[in-house]
KEGUPA-798831 format. One record per residue: residue number from 1; x, y, z of N, C-alpha, C in turn. Coordinates in Angstrom, 1 decimal. Each point is the difference from the previous one (the first is absolute). Layout:
N
{pos->NUM; n.east->X; n.north->Y; n.up->Z; ca.east->X; ca.north->Y; ca.up->Z; c.east->X; c.north->Y; c.up->Z}
...
// end
This chain:
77
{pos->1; n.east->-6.8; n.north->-6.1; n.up->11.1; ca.east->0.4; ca.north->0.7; ca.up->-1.2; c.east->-1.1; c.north->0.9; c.up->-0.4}
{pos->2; n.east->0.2; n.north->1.3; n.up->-0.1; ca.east->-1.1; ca.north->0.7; ca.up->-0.7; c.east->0.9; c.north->0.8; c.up->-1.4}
{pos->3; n.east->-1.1; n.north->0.3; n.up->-0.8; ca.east->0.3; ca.north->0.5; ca.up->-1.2; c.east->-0.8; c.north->1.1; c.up->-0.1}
{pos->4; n.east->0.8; n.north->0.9; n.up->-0.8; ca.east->-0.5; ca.north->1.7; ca.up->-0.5; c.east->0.2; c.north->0.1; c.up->-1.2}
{pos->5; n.east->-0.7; n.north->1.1; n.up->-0.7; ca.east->0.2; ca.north->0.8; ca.up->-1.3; c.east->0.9; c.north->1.1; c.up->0.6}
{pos->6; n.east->1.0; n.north->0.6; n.up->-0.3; ca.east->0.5; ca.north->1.0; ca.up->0.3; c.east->0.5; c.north->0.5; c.up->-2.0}
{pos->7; n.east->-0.5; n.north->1.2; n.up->0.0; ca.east->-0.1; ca.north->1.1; ca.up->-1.0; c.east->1.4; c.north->0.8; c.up->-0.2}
{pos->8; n.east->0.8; n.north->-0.5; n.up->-0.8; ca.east->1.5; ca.north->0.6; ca.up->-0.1; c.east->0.2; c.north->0.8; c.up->-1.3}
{pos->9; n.east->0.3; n.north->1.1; n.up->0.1; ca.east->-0.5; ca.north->0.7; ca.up->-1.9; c.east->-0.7; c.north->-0.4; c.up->-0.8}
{pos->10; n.east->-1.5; n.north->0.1; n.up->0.7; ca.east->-0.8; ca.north->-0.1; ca.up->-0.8; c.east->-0.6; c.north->-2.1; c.up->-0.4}
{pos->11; n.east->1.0; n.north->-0.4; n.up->0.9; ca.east->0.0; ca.north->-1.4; ca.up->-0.5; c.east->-0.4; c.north->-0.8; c.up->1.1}
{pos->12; n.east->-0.8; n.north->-0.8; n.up->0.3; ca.east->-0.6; ca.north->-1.4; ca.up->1.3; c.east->1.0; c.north->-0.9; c.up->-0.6}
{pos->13; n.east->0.6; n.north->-0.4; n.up->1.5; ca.east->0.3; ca.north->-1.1; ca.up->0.5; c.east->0.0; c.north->-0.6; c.up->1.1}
{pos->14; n.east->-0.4; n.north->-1.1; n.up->-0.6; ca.east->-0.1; ca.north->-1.0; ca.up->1.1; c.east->1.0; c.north->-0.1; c.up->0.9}
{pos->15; n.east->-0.3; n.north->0.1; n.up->1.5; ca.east->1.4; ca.north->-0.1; ca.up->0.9; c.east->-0.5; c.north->-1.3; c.up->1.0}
{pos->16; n.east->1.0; n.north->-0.3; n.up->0.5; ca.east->-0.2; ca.north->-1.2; ca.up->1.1; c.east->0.5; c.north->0.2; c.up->0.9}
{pos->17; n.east->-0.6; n.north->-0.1; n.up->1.5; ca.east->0.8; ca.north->0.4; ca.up->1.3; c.east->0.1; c.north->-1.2; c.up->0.8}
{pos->18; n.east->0.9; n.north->-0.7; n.up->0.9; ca.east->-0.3; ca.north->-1.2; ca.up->0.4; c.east->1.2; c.north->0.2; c.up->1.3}
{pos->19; n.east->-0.4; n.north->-0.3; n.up->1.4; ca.east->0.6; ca.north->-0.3; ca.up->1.2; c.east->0.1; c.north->0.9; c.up->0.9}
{pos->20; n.east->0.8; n.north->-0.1; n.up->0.7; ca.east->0.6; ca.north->1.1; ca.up->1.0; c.east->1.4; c.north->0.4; c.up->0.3}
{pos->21; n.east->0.5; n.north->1.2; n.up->-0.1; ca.east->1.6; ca.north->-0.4; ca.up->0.7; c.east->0.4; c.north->1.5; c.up->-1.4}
{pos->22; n.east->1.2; n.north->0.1; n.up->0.1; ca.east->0.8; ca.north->0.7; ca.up->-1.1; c.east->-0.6; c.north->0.0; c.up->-1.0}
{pos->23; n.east->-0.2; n.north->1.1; n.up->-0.9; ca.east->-0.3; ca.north->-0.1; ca.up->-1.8; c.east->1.3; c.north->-0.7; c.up->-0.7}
{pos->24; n.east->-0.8; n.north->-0.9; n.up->-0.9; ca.east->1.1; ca.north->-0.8; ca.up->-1.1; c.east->-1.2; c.north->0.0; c.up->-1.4}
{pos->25; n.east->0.8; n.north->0.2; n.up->-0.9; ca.east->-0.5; ca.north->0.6; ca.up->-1.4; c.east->0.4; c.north->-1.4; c.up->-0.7}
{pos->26; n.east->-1.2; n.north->-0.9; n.up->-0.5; ca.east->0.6; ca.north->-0.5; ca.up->-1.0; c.east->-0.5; c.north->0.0; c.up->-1.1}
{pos->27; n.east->0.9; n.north->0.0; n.up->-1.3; ca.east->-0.1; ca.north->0.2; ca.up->-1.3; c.east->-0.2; c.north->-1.2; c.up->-0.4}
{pos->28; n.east->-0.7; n.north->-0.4; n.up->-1.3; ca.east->0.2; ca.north->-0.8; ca.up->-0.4; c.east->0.1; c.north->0.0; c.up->-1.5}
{pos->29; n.east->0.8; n.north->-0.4; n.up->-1.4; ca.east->0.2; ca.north->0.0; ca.up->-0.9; c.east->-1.2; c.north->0.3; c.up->-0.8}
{pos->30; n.east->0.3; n.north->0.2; n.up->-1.3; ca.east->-0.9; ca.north->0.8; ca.up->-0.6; c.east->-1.0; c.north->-1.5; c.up->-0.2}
{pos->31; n.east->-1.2; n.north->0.5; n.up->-0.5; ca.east->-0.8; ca.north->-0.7; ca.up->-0.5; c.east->-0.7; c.north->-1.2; c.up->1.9}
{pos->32; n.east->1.0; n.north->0.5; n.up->1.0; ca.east->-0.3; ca.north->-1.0; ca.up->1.1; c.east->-1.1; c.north->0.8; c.up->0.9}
{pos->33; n.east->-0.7; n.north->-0.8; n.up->0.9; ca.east->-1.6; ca.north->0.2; ca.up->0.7; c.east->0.6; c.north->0.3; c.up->1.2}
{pos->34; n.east->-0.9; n.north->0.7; n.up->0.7; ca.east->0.2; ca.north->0.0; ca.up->1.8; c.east->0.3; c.north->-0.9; c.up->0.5}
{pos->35; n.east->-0.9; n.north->-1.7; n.up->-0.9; ca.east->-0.5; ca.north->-0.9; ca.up->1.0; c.east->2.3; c.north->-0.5; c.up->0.0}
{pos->36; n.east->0.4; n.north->0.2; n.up->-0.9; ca.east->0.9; ca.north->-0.2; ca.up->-0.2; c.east->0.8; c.north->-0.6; c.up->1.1}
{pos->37; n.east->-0.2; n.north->1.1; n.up->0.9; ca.east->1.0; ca.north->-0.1; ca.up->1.5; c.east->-0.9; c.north->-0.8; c.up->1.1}
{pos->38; n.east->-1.2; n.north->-0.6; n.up->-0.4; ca.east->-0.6; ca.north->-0.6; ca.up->1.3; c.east->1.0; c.north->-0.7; c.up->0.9}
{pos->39; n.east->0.2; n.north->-1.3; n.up->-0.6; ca.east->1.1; ca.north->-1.0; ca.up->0.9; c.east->1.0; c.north->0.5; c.up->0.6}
{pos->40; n.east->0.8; n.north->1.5; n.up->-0.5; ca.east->0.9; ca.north->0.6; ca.up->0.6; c.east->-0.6; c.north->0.7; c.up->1.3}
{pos->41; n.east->-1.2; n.north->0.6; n.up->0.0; ca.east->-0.6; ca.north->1.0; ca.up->0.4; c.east->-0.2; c.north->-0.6; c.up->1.4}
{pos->42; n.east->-0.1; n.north->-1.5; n.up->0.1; ca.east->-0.3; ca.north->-0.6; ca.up->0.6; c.east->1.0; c.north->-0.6; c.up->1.3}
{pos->43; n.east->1.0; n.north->0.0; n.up->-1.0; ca.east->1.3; ca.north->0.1; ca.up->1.0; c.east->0.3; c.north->1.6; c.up->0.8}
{pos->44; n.east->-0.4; n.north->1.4; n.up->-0.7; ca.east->0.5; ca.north->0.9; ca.up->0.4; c.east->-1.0; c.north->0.9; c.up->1.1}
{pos->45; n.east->-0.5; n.north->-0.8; n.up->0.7; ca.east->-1.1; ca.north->0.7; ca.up->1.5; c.east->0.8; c.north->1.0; c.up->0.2}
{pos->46; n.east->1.3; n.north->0.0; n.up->0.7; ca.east->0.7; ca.north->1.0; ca.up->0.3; c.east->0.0; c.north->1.4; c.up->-0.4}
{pos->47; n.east->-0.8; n.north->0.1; n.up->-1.3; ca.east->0.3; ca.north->1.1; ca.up->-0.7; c.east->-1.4; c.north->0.1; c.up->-0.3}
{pos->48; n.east->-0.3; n.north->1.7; n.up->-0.2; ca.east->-1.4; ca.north->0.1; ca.up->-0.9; c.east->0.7; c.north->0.0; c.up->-1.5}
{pos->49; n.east->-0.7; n.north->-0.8; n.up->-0.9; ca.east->0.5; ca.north->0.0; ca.up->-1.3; c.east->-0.9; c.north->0.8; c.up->-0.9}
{pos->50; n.east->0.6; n.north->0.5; n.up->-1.1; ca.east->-1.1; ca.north->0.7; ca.up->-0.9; c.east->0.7; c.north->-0.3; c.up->-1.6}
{pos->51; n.east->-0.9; n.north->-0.5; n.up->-0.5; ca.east->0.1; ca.north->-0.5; ca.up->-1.8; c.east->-1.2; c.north->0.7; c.up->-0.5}
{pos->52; n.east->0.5; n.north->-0.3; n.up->-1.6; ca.east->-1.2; ca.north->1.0; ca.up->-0.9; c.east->-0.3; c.north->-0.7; c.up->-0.5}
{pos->53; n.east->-0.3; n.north->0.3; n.up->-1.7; ca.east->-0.6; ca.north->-0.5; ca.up->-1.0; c.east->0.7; c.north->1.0; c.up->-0.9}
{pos->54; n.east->1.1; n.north->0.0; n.up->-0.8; ca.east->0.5; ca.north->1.1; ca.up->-0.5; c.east->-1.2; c.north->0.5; c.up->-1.3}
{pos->55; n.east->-0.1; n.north->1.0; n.up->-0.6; ca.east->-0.5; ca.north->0.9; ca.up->-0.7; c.east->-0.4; c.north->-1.3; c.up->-1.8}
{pos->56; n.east->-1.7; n.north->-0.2; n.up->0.2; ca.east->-0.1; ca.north->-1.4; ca.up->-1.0; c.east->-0.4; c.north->-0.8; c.up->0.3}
{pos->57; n.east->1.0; n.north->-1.0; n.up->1.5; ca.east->-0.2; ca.north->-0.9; ca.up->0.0; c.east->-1.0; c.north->-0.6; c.up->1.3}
{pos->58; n.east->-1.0; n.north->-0.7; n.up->0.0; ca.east->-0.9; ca.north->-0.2; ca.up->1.1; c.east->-0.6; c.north->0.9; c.up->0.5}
{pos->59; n.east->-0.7; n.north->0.7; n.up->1.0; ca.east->-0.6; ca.north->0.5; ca.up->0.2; c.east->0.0; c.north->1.7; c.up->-0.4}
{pos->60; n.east->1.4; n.north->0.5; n.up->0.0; ca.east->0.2; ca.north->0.9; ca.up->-0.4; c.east->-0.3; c.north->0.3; c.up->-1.9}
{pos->61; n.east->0.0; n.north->1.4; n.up->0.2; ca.east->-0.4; ca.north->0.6; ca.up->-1.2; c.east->0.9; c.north->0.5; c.up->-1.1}
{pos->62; n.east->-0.6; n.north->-0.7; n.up->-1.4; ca.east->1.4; ca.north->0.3; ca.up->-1.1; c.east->0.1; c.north->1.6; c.up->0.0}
{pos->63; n.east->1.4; n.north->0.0; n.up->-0.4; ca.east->-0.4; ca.north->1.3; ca.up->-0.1; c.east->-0.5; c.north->0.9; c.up->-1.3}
{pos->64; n.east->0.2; n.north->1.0; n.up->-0.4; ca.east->-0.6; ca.north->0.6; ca.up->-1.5; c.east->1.5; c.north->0.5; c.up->-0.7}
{pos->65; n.east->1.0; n.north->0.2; n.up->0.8; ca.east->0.8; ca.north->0.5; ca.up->-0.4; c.east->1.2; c.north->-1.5; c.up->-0.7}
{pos->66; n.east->1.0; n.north->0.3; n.up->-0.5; ca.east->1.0; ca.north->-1.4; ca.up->-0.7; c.east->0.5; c.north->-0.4; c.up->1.4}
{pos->67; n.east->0.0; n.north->-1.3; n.up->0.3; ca.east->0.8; ca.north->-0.5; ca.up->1.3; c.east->1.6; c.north->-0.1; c.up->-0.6}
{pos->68; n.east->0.7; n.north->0.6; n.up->1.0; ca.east->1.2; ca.north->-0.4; ca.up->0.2; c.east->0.9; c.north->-0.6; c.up->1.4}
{pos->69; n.east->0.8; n.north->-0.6; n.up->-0.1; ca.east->0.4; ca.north->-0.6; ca.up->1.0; c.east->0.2; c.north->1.1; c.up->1.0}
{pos->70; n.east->0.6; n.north->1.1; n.up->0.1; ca.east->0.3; ca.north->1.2; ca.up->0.9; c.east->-1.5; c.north->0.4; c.up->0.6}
{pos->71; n.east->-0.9; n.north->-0.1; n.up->-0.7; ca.east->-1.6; ca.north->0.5; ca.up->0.2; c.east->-0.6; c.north->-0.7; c.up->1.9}
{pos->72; n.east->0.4; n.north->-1.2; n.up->0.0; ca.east->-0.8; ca.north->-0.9; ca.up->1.6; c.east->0.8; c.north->0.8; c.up->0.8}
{pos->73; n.east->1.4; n.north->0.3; n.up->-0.6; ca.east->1.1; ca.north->-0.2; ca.up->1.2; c.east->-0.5; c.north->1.8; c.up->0.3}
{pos->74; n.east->-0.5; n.north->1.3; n.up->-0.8; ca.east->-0.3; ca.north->1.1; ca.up->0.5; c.east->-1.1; c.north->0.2; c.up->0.7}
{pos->75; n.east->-1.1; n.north->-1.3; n.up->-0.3; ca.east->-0.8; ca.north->-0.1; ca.up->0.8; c.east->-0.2; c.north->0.0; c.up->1.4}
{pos->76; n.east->0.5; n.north->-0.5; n.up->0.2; ca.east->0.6; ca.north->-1.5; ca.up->1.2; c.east->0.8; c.north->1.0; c.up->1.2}
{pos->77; n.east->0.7; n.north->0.6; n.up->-0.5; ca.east->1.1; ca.north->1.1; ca.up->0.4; c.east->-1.5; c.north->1.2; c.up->0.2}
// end
């Protein structure tokens, strides 16, 4: 598993990359951590997987502007 800062308007987040095979994106609920998906992650070799740290929480950076729920998802996108 390696991990990055990647810079999205202006904003670091923490991203997670883990395996080989097809990209699979997984989300995890608000206020939830990368480590979130380990045991999953762990079943899914098949795939390279990639999770974050949405915008606040863990390694990622709050942001300055009002969070709103719509806000991770234009990130992300």
């Amino acid at each position: 598993m390696t991990t990055h800062t990647l810079t999205v308007q202006g904003l670091q987040l923490n991203v997670s990359i883990c395996g080989q095979g097809a990209p699979l994106l997984l989300l995890n609920g608000l206020g939830g951590l990368i480590r979130t998906f380990d045991t999953l992650r762990a079943e899914l070799g098949d795939y390279t997987t990639v999770t974050l740290d949405v915008p606040g929480v863990g390694k990622s950076h709050m942001p300055r502007w009002p969070m709103r729920l719509a806000r991770p998802a234009d990130l992300i996108a």
